[in-house]
N, C-alpha and C positions, 0 to 999 in steps of 0.2 A: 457496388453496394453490398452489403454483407446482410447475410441472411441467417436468423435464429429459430429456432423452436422454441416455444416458450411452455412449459406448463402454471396453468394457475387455478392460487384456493383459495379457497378462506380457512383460516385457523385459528384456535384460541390464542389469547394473548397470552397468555402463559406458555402460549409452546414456542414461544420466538427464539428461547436461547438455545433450545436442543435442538429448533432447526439449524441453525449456526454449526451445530458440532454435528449433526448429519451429514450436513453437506460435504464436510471435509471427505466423506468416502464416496461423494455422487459423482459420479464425471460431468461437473456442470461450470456454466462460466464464472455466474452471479447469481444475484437476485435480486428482488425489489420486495420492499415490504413495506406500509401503510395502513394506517390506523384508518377500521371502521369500527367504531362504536367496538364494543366489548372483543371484537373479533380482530384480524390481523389479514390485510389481503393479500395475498405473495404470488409474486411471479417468477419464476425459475428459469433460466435463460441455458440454452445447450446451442451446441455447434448443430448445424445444418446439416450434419452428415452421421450426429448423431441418435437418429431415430432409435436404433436399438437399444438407448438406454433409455424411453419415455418410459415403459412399463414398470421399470425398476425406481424410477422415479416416483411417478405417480403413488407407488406401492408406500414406499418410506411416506410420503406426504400423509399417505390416510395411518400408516402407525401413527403418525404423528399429531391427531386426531383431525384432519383435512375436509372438509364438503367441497362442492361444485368443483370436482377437480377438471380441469379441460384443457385441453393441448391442442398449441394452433401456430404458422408461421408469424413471423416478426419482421421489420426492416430492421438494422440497425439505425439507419439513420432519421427512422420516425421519431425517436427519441434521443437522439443526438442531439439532431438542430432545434427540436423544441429546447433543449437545456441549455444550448448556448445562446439564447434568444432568451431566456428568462435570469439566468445567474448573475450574478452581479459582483465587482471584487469584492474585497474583505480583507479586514486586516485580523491579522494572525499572530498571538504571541504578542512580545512588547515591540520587535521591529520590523514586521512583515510586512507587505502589503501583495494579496495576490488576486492577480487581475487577468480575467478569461479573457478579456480582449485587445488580441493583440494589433490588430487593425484599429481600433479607435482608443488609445488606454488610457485609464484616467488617473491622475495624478496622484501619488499619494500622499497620506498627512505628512508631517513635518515629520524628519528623523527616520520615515521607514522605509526600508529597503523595497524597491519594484520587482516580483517579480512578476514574467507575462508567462501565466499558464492556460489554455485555449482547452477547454475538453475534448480528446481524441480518443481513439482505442486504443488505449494505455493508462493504468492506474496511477491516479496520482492528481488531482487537483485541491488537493487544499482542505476537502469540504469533510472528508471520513477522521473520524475523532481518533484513529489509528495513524494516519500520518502528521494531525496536528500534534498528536503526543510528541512524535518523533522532533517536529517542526520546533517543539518548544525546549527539548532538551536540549538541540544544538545550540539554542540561546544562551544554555545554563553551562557550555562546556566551553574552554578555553580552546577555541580554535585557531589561532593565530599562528601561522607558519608549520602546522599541522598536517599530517595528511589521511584522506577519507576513501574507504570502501561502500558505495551504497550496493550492497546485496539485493539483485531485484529492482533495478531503479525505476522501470515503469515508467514514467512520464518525465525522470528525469527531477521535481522538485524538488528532492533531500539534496540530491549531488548540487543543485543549484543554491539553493540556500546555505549550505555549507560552505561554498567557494564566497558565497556573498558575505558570507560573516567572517572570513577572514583565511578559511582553509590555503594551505599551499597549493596543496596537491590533491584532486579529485578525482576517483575514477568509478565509474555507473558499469554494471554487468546484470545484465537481464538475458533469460534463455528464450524469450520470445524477439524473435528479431523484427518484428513490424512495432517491438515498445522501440527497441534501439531506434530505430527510423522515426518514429514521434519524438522518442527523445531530443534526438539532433535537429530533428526542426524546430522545436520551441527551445532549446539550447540559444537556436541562431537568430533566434524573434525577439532577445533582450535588448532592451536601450542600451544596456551598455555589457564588453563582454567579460562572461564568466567561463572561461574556459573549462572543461569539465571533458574528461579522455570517456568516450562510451564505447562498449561490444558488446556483440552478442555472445553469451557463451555460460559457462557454470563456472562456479568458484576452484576448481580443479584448475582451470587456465590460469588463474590469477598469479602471476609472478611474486614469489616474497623475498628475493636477493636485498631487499632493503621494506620490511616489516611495515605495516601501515599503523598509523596512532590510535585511527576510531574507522569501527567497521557498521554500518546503519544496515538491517535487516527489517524491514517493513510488510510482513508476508503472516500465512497460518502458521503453526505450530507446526504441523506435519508436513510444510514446506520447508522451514529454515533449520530444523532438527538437523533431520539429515546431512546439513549442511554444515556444522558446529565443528568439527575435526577440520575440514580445508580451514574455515575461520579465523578458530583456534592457531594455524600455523601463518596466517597468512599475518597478526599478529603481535608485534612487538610488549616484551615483559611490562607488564602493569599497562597495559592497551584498553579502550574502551570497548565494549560492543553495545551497541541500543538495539533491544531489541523488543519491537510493537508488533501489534494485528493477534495479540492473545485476548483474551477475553477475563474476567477477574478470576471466575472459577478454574480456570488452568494456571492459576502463578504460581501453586506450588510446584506440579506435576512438572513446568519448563523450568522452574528457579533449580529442581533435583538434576533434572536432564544439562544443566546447563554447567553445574558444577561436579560434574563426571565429564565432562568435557574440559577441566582444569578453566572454568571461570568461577567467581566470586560474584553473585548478587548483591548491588553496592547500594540502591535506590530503586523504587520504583515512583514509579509518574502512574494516576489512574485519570481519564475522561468518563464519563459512565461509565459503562459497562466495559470498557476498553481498557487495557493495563501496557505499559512500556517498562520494560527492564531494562536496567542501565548497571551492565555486568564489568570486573573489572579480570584483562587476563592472568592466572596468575602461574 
């Protein structure tokens, strides 16, 4: 069972989006955030071992104008199995259907694709309006005999959706190897199969003796940046890249970064607050 640190506040509602760009410099997992009345109640999740950053934490919270700040141990799984006991599937997009439960799964409507995604420790179910962006562009891209990079695959659903709709060739790299390992279990939990090549590893290992058509990058800004030159090579001329988990206020700032890296900003896709670039290599 895995164990967190959790720090938690209340904050104004207006400070919700600059906590978002905070965080990207906190050493933290996640967070949780919920509407009380005028206010915003947030919990901050850290690894168990990282006590030395509560104070640094704490600190940014009250810049960020924070009361009742207070830090305490977490299960992971007190919050786990409540969420897979209350979620329920959903259909996604015009032919999705995704369904947490892979032990009992319920049918989907006519026409839409099943897939069985279980909530684990791994990003990636369906529900963050950053990967239904993603979920919806691969609708809108000709994938048929194609083949796919998902950068960061997490739980695995881009790479699965993409083979579902028709991709050739799929392959999932994430530098956490306990997603890899989620991955390949709910990989192996489909009715029917979608094959999909996963590793643990960075974009540096990705072979490109033979160039990929669409690269999917589902991460922060200050994760997948970095990341933009292997990308860029891994690539083939006039290649897609999708790239979500920005927020609106940064589409300029990534659309600049993105074409110094010789890509072209071709569409954007927005869900709220949430923006996906759908870049063309050139």
């Amino acid at each position: 069972m895995a164990e967190y640190l959790t720090v938690t506040c209340r904050l104004p509602a207006s400070a919700e989006e600059p906590l978002a760009h905070a965080m990207q410099d906190w050493p933290v997992l996640g967070c949780q955030v919920e509407d009380a009345g005028g206010d915003v109640e947030v919990t901050v999740y850290l690894g168990a071992g990282a006590t030395s950053a509560v104070p640094a934490v704490q600190e940014g919270l009250r810049r960020l104008g924070a009361s009742d700040v207070e830090t305490g141990p977490f299960a992971e799984h007190d919050w786990l199995s409540e969420y897979r006991r209350t979620v329920t599937p959903r259909a996604l997009g015009q032919r999705l259907w995704v369904d947490p439960h892979p032990g009992s799964p319920t049918p989907p409507p006519e026409g839409r694709i099943h897939l069985l995604v279980e909530p684990r420790q791994a990003f990636g179910t369906g529900s963050h309006e950053s990967t239904q962006l993603v979920l919806g562009v691969l609708e809108s891209l000709e994938l048929e005999g194609r083949s796919v990079l998902d950068v960061g695959t997490g739980s695995g659903i881009l790479a699965m959706a993409a083979r579902a709709l028709g991709a050739r060739h799929v392959v999932g790299c994430d530098i956490d190897i306990d997603a890899i390992f989620v991955a390949r279990q709910i990989v192996a939990e489909q009715l029917r199969p979608l094959p999909v090549a996963l590793f643990a590893g960075t974009t540096q290992a990705v072979r490109v003796s033979t160039p990929f058509d669409i690269v999917l990058a589902n991460m922060l800004p200050a994760q997948f940046e970095p990341l933009l030159v292997d990308v860029r090579r891994a690539l083939g001329p006039g290649g897609t890249l999708v790239l979500s988990g920005l927020m609106a206020d940064q589409r300029a700032a990534v659309a600049g970064e993105v074409e110094r890296c010789d890509f072209e900003p071709a569409l954007v896709h927005e869900l709220g607050e949430w923006v996906a670039l759908v870049c063309r290599a050139v």
